[in-house]
C-alpha positions as CSV (number, residue, x, y, z in Angstrom):
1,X,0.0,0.0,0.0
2,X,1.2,3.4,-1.1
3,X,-0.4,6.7,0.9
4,X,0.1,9.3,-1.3
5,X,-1.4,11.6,0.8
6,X,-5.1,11.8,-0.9
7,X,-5.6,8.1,-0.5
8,X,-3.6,4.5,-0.4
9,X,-3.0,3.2,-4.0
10,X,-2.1,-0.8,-3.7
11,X,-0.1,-0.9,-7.3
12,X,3.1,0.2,-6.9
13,X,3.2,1.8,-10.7
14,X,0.5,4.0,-10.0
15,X,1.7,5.2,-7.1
16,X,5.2,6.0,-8.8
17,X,3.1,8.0,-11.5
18,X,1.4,9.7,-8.7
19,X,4.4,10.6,-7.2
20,X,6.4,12.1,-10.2
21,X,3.4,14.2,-10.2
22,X,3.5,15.8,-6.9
23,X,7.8,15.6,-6.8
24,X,7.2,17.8,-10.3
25,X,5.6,20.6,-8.5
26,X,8.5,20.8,-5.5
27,X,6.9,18.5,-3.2
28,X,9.6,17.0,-1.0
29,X,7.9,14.2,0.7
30,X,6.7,12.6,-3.0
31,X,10.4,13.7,-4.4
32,X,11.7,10.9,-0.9
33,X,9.3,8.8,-2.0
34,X,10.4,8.5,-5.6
35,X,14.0,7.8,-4.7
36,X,12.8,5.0,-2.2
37,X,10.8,3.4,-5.2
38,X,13.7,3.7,-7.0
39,X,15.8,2.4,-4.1
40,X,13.8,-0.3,-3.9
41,X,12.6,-1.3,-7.7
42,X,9.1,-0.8,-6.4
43,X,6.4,0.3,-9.7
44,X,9.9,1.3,-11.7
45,X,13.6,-1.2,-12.6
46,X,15.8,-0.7,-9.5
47,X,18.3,2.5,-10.1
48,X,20.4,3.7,-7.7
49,X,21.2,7.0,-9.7
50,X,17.4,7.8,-9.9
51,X,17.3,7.0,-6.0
52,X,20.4,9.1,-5.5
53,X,19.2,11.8,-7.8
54,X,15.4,11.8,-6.2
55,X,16.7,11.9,-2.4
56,X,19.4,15.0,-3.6
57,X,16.9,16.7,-4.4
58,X,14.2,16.0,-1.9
59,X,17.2,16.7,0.9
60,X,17.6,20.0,-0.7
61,X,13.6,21.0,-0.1
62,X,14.5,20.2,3.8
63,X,14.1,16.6,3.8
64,X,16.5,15.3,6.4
65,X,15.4,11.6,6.0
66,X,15.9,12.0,2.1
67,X,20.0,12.9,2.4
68,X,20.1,10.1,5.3
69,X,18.7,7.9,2.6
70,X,21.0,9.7,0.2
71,X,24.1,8.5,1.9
72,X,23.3,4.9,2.2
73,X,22.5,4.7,-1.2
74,X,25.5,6.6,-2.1
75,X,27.6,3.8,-0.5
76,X,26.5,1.0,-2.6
77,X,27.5,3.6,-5.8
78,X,30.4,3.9,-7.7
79,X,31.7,7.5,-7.6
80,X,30.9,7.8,-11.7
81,X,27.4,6.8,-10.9
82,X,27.2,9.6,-8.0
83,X,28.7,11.7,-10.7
84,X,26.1,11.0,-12.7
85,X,23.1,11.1,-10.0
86,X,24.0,14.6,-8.9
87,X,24.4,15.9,-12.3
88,X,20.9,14.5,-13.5
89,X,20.0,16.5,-10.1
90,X,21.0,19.4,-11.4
91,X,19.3,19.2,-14.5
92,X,15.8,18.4,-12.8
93,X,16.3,21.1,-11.0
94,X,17.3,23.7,-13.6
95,X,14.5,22.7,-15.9
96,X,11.9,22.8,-13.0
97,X,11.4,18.9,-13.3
98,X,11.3,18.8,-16.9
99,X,14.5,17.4,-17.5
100,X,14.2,14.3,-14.8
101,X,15.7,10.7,-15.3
């Protein structure tokens, strides 16, 4: 189950959709949520970059569990794929969530 804060979805695909949707418009609780689903492979494939790039971004709205979970998935990530995470960060952000992995 997936509470995406106007009701619990049970599919993990919609509730990734959902998500995006909410972490488009800055919202840093469904931007955590995104990189634990990516984390995880839960509605999307498994990718740590995505999980990296999605907790970067949701620590940077204030999220203190989001850089927590930042830095755990950082340490199962070589330092090209970090590279890579916080650079796809940086596009997201520059192109208001446009421009998002």
């Amino acid at each position: 189950m997936y509470d995406i804060g106007e009701g619990v979805l049970a599919d993990a695909t919609e509730a990734v959709r959902w998500f995006r949707l909410a972490a488009d418009q800055g919202n840093a609780s469904a931007q955590f949520n995104l990189g634990l689903m990516y984390g995880n492979g839960e509605g999307v494939l498994a990718d740590h970059i995505s999980a990296h790039m999605w907790f970067n971004i949701a620590g940077g709205n204030g999220d203190e569990e989001a850089r927590k979970s930042r830095e755990r998935v950082e340490a199962k990530m070589a330092l090209a794929e970090i590279s890579e995470a916080v650079n796809s960060a940086r596009a997201c952000i520059s192109s208001d969530c446009q421009n998002c992995r």
